[in-house]
N, C-alpha and C positions, 0 to 999 in steps of 0.2 A: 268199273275197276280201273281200265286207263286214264279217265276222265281222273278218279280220286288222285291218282301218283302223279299225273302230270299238276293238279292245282299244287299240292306238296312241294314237288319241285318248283314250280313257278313260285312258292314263298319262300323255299328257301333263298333262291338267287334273289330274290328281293331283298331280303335280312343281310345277305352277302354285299351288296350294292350300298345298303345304306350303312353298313358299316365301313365300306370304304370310303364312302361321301364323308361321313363323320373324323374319319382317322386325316384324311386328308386336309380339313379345317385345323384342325387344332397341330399346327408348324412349329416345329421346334426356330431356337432362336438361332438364323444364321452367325457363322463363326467372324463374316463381314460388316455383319451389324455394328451400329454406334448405339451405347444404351446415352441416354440424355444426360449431358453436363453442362456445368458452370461456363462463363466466359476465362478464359486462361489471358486476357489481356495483359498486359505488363507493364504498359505504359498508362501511366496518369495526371502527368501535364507534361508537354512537348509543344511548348506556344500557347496552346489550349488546354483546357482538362479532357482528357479523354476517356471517352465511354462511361463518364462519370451522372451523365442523366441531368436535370435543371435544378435542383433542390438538393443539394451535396454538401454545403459547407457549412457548419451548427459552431460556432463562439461561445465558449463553456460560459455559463452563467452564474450570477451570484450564489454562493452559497455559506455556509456557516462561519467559516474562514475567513471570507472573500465578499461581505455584502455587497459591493458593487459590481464585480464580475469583471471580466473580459472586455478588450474596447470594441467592439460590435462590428466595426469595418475596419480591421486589423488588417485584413487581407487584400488582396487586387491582383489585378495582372498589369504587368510593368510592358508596356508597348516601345520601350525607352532599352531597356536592361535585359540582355542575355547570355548565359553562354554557350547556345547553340541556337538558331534561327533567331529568332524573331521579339521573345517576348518573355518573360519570367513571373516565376510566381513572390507579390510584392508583400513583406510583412511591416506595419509600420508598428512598431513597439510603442507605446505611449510612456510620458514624465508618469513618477509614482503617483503624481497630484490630480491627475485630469481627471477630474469626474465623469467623466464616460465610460473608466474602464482605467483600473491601473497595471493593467499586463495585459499582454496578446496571446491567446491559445484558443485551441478550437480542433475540430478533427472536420476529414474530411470522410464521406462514408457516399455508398457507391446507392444511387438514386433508383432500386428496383434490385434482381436479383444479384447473389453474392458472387464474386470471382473465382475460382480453381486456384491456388498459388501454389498448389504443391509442386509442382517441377520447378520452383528456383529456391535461392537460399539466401534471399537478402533483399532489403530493399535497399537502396541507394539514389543519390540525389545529388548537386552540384550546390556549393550555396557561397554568400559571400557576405560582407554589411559592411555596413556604411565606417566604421570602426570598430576595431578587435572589441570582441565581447565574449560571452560563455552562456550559453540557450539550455534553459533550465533541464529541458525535458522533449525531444523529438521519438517519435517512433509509430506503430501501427496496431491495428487489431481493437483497436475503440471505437464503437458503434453507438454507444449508450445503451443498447439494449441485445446481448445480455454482455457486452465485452469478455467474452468468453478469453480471447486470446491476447490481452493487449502485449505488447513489449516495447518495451523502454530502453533505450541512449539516455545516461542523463550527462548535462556538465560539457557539452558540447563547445569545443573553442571553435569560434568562427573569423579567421581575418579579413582584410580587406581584396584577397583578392582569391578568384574563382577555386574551392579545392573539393575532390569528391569525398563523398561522407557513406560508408558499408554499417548497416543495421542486419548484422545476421539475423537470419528466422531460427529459432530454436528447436524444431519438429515442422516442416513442412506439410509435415502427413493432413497435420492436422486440419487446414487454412484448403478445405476442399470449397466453401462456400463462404466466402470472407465477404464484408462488403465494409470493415473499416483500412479504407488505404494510408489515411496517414493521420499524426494527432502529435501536437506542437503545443508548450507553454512555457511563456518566459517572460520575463520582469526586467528591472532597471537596476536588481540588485547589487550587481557588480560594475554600474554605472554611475552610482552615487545618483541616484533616480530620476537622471537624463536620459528621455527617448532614443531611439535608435533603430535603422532601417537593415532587414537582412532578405537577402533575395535565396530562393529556390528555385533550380531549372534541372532538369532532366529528371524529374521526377518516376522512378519506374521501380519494379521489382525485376531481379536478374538472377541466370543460374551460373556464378562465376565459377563453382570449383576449385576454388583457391582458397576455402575457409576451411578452417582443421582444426585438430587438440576440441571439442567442447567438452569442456567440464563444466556442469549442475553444479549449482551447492544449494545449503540449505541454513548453513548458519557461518556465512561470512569467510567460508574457506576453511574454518577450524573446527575439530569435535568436540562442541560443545557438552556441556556436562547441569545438570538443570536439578535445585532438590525442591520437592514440591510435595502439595499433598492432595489426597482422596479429591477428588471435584474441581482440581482446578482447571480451567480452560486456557491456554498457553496459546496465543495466535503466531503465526509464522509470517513476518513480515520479513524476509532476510533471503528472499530468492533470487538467485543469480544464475547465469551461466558466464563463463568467459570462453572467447574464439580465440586463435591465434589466424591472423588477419592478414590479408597478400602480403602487406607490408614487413613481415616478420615480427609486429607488436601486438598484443596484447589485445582485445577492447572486449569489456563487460557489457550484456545486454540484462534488464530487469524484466524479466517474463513472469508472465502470469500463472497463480498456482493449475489451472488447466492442461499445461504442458506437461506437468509433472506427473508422477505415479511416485504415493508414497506408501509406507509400512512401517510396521511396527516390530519388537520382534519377539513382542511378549502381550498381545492386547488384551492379557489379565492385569497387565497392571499400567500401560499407556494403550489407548486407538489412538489414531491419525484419521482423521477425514478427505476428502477430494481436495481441500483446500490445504494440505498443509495442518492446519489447526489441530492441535495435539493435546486429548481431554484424560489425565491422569482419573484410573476408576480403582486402584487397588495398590495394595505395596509392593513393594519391591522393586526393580532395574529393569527400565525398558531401551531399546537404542531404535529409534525411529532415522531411518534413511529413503535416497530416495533417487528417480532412474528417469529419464526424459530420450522416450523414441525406443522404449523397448515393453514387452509385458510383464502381468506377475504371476509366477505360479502358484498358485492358492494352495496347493498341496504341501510344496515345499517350502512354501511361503522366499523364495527366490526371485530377484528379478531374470529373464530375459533378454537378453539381446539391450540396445539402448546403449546408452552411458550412465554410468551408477553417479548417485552425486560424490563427491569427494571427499566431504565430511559429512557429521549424525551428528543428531544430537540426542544424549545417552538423557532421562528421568531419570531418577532417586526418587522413589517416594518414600516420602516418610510417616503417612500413615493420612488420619483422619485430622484434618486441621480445626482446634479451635477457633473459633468468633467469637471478637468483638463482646463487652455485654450490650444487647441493643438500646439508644437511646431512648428515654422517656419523656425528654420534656416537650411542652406545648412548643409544635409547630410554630406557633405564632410570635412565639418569644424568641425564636432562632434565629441569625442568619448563617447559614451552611456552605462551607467553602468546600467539603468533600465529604458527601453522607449517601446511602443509600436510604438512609430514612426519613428525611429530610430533602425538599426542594433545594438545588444547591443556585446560589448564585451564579450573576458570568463572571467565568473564571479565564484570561487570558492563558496561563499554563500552568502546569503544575510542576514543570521543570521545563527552567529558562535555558537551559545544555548553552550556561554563560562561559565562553572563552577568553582569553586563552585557560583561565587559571581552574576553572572547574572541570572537575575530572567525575561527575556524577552521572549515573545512567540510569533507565527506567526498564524496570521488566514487571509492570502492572500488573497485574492478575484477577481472575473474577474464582469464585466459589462458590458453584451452584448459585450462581446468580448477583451473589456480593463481589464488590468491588475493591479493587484494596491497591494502596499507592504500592510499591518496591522502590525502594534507593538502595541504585547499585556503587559501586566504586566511591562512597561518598564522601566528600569530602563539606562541601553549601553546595547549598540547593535554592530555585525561589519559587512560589506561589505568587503568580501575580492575579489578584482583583481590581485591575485596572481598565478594565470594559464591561461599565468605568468604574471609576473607582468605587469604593463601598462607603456607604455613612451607615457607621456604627454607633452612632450618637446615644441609641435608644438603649444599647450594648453594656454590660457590666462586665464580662468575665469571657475567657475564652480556652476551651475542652479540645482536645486531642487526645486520642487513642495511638498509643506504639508498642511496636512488638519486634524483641531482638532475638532472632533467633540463633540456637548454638550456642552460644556466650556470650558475657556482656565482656567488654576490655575491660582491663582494670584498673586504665585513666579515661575510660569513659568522661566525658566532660560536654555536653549539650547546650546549645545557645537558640533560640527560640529569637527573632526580632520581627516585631510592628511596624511597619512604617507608612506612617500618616505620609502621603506630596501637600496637602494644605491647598490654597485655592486654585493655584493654576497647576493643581493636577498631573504634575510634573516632575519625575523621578530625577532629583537634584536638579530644578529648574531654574528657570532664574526671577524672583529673587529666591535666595535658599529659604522656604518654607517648610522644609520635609522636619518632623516630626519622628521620634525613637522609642520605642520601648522593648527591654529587653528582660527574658524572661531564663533562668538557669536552672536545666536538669541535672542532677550528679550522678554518679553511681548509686550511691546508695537507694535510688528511688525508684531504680527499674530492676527486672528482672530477665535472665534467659528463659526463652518460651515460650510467654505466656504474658498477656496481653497488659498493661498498663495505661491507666487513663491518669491523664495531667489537666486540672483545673487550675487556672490562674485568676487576678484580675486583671480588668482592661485601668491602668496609670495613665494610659493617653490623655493629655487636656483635648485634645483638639482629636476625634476620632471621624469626621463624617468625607474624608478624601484617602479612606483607604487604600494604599493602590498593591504591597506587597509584604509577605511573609517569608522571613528568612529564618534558615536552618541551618546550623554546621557546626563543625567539630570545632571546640576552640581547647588552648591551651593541649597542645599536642595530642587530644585524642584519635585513637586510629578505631572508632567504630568504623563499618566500610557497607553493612548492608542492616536494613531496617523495613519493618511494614508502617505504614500510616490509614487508620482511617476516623469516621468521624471528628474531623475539623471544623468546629463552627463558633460564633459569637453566641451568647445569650444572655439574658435576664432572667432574674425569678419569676 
């Protein structure tokens, strides 16, 4: 009977042992502990690049724009030129001509894990060149993959001698694991397309404390007002923040829609996506706005904390929008200058935003999936098929599709022109070969609405150096906004 209580006892002190053993492994997380983070480095060239790894600096490449891309070795370090120690970072800009590359830009992205930036509020940098010029586009947060956070300085004046340059960060919070430190493009444009050398030295991110007022927007500082219908998809290219800067001025930074939180305040009849992008699903009045460094309450649908942006922009829907009737003819007989149903030719632009005297602006739009011009403020507009030009040779007649909505004016007066450049391809080149045809819509032939198709023929003698299609108000008409689509050439 002793023998029984004593083994009893002797297990339980055992079961008491091993849950002490057990309880003592598993250590809660001292209050001294460091959980593992990013590198917080700041600096990124100081003579040298820093902490930046062997494989850092990527020269944007050709692309659809741009077939030839970037001049490849754009960049160096200047053993010559600094504003502090030793050595600067060297850009040489190439002539428009040089077939290597007719602009310098590229980003520089950090060679293994990303950096911590959130304790400072800016990057900043020293820079100078060779002669006053203006750098398209400086700033950070471009990796190529997934450029979650880029933000943009654009229009930067640079003179000849040493001056510092403040790229406020928009949200810090965010830039916990960054590895794009810096991303630069610029041209000859305001050089008359002579090269030119600009240096970069102190390259770093800082926490200055001296940046204040941000205000977000969303549509260019003003509430905007938008009438639209069922399905259409409205992109948000118009983001901004402006800082009020040590200097007591002003400076706008172009951040990425990631920084943002937006909303709607009806999304039965507008959503808003993570990007900005605002998809009308129903009628009636939405005001979509929006908040950078603060939350949203889903309940109340309220922002939090942050900065709200300073303008919205208000939908109007106005219901279920008509389409187009869709084309039928043979593919093969077309050439298509704007169609979803139709392969279109290259099209250099579909508005040349020609200054000074064109006062025309673009708010395109898609429709479950169609595509459709907008001419805002309009007064001419062009269409240029000069890359390269088109031969229309085979060509009898040419179809557009317009639709005015609200009302038609009631000196409506529409001018349609053709214009052949002839062999050297050349918009009033030299000798004057360019070619005319003009075609007149009046009132009488359209409607408010609701869609009208205009067939012509092609009078051209000479049609195979296509290069542009003009549109505009003549004889004092004040149309001001218009849809376009299916624009092509064909044959029977």
């Amino acid at each position: 009977m002793k023998n029984r209580k004593f083994n009893v006892l002797k297990d339980i002190l055992l079961l008491v042992l091993i849950v002490l053993i057990n309880g003592s492994c598993e250590r809660n997380i001292s209050d001294d502990a460091a959980l593992a983070t990013f590198s917080t480095t700041a600096e990124i060239f100081t003579d040298t690049p820093i902490g930046m790894g062997t494989d850092f600096y990527f020269p944007y490449g050709p692309d659809d724009l741009n077939p030839i891309g970037s001049k490849l070795n754009a960049w160096t370090v200047d053993q010559n030129v600094s504003y502090l120690g030793n050595a600067s970072m060297r850009f040489d800009v190439p002539s428009s001509n040089d077939p290597e590359g007719n602009y310098a830009g590229g980003i520089f992205r950090v060679d293994g894990a990303g950096r911590d930036l959130s304790g400072y509020d800016a990057l900043t940098f020293w820079a100078k060149a060779s002669q006053g010029v203006t750098l398209g586009e400086v700033g950070f947060g471009e990796d190529f993959y997934p450029n979650k956070y880029i933000t943009t300085m654009k229009n930067v004046v640079v003179g000849t001698n040493w001056k510092k340059y403040i790229i406020p960060i928009p949200d810090a919070s965010k830039l916990v694991q960054e590895k794009g430190m810096f991303r630069y493009s610029t041209g000859t444009q305001g050089t008359n397309g002579s090269g030119y050398i600009f240096w970069i030295d102190e390259l770093k991110f800082e926490k200055l404390g001296t940046i204040g007022q941000p205000r977000p927007s969303i549509a260019n500082g003003v509430n905007k007002t938008i009438s639209s219908f069922i399905g259409v998809s409205i992109p948000n290219a118009d983001l901004k923040e402006t800082f009020n800067m040590p200097s007591g001025l002003d400076q706008a930074v172009f951040p990425a829609a990631a920084y943002f939180l937006f909303k709607s305040s009806d999304s039965n009849v507008a959503t808003v996506d993570s990007k900005g992008n605002i998809t009308v699903v129903g009628s009636g009045s939405a005001v979509v706005t929006a908040n950078i460094g603060g939350t949203l309450n889903t309940t109340t649908n309220e922002f939090v904390g942050g900065k709200n942006s300073i303008d919205s922009i208000t939908i109007n829907s106005l219901g279920t929008f008509s389409l187009p009737p869709t084309p039928t003819r043979d593919p093969s007989k077309v050439l298509s200058i704007f169609s979803d149903t139709y392969t279109n030719v290259p099209v250099a632009y579909y508005n040349g935003f020609w200054g000074p005297g064109s006062t025309t602006g673009s708010a395109d739009f898609s429709v479950n999936g169609n595509n459709f011009l907008n001419y805002t403020t309009f007064n001419y507009v062009g269409i240029a098929t000069s890359n390269p030009t088109l031969n229309a040779t085979a060509m009898t007649n040419i179809h557009f599709d317009m639709y005015v909505p609200n009302s038609v004016p009631s000196n409506f007066d529409f001018l349609i022109s053709i214009e052949d450049w002839g062999p050297n391809q050349v918009d009033n080149g030299s000798p004057n070969d360019d070619t005319r045809q003009q075609i007149f819509v009046n009132r009488s032939q359209v409607q408010a609405n609701t869609w009208i198709s205009i067939d012509a023929p092609l009078t051209l003698v000479n049609r195979n150096n296509i290069g542009l299609i003009i549109m505009e108000n003549i004889n004092g008409s004040s149309l001001t906004n218009f849809y376009m689509d299916n624009i092509y050439f064909y044959r029977p």
